[in-house]
N, C-alpha and C positions, 0 to 999 in steps of 0.2 A: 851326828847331825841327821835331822829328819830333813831326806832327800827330794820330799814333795812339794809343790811348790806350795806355798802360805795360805792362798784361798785356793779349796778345793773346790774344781769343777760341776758343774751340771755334771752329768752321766753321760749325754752326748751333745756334745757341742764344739765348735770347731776354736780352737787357740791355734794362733798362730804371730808370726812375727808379720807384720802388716803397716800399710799407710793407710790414706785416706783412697789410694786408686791403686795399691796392688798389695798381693799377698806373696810372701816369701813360702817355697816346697823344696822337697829335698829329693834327691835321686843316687843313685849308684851305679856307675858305670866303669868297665875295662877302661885302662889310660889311654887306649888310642882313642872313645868316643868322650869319654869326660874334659880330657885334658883340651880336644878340639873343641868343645863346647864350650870351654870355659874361653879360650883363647878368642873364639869368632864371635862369640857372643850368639850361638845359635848351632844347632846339632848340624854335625857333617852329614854329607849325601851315605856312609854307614849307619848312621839311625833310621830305624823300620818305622813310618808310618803304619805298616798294615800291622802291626804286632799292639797289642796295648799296654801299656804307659804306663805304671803307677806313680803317683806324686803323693808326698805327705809332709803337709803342713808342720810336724812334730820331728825335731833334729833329733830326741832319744828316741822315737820310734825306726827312725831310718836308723842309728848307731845299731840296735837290737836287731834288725833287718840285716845290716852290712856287716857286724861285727866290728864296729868301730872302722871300716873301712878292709879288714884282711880278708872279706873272701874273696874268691875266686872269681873274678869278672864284675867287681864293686869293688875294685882298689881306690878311685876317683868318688870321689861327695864330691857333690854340687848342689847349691845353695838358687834354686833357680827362682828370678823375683818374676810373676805375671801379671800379666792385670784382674784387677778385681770384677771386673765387670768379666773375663772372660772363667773366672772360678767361677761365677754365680750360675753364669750362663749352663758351665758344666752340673753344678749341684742340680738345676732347676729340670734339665732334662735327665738326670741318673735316674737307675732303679737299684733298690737293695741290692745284693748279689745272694743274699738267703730268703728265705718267702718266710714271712710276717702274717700268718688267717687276720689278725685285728687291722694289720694295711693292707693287705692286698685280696683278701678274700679268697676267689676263686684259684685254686694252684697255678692250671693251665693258662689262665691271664697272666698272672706274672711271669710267668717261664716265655710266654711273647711279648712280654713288655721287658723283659732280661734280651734276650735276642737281639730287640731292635732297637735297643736304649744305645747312645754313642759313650756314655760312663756309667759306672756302678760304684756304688758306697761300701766299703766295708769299714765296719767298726771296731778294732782292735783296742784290750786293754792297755794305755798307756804306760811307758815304763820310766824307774826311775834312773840315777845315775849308774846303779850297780845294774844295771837293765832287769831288773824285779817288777813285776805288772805292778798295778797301782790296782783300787777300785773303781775306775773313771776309763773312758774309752777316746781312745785317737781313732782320726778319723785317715782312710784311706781312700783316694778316689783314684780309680782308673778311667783311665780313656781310650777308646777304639776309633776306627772311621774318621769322618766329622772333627770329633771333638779330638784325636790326638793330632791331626793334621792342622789343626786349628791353635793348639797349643803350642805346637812347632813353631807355625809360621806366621801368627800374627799376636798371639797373648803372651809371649816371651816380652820381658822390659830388659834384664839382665842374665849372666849366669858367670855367679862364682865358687870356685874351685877352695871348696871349705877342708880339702883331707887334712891340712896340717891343723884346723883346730881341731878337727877329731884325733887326731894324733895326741896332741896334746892333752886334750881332757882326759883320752883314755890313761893317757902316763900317767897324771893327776891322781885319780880313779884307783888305780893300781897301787900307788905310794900311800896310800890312804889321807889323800890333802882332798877330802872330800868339799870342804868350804871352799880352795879355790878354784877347784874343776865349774863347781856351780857358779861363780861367777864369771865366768867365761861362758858359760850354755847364752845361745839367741834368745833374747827375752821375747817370750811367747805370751801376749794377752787374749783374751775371747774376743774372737774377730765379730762385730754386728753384722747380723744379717738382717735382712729384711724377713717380716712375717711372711710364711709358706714357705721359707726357702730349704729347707731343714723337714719342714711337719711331714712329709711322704719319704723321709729316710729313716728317721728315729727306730729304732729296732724294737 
């Protein structure tokens, strides 16, 4: 079975599992803060504000990330849905986290526009079911300051506690039932963005 999905991506562009007002990201956490996030429906007073955040739109990129959920301190996937207007918010203010001379020109500019940005983009090769990179890049956003307090506390919609699908798919995976692992994966389509939201990240 070819494990990629059927139309292949742009090179950078954001898929994700999404409505019309929010986009579904994925995280990994120790079971004392996942398992309480999943339950209250929002991080306990043990989640760092001051620390930054990564979220990614891409369930095999976070499985590749966590290891299907067995490292150490990312036992708990969570499937966190936010609002869409608060991703843009964050994409519109990020800076790359690598310097770009064709975007950003001057080094020193960007190293202060890295600084004082509340999120930063990186662009990671996407992976497949067997966590094998792809040619095509997932997208990562972090958030600091501002924008992880923000995401915390007012762009959260839901948060579910997805470890036993990953559990499962991995089994799958494993057995070599590659066709039903894939049908279980979150269907992930190319989320619209509005023009410029994207143009000062593309790598």
């Amino acid at each position: 079975m070819n494990d990629q999905p059927s139309d292949r991506p742009h090179e950078f562009e954001v898929r994700a599992r999404h409505t019309e007002s929010t986009v579904t990201v994925y995280q990994a956490y120790r079971p004392e803060i996942g398992r309480a996030a999943a339950r209250d429906g929002r991080f306990p007073p043990s989640w760092s504000r001051e620390r930054m955040t990564w979220i990614k739109p891409s369930f095999l990129w976070m499985m590749y990330r966590c290891g299907w959920g067995t490292k150490k301190d990312q036992e708990t996937v969570l499937a966190v849905e936010i609002s869409r207007e608060g991703f843009v918010r964050a994409l519109r203010d990020a800076c790359l986290s690598h310097y770009v001379p064709a975007l950003h020109g001057d080094p020193d500019a960007w190293k202060r526009k890295l600084r004082q940005a509340p999120a930063r983009v990186q662009w990671d090769p996407e992976r497949d079911l067997r966590l094998n990179p792809l040619p095509y890049r997932s997208l990562q956003l972090g958030l600091a300051g501002e924008a992880s307090a923000r995401y915390a506390d007012e762009w959260i919609v839901g948060i579910e506690d997805v470890t036993g699908l990953a559990t499962e798919i991995h089994a799958l995976v494993r057995e070599g039932e590659s066709d039903r692992a894939a049908r279980l994966l979150p269907e992930e389509r190319t989320c619209p963005l509005d023009d410029g939201v994207l143009a000062h990240l593309r790598a």
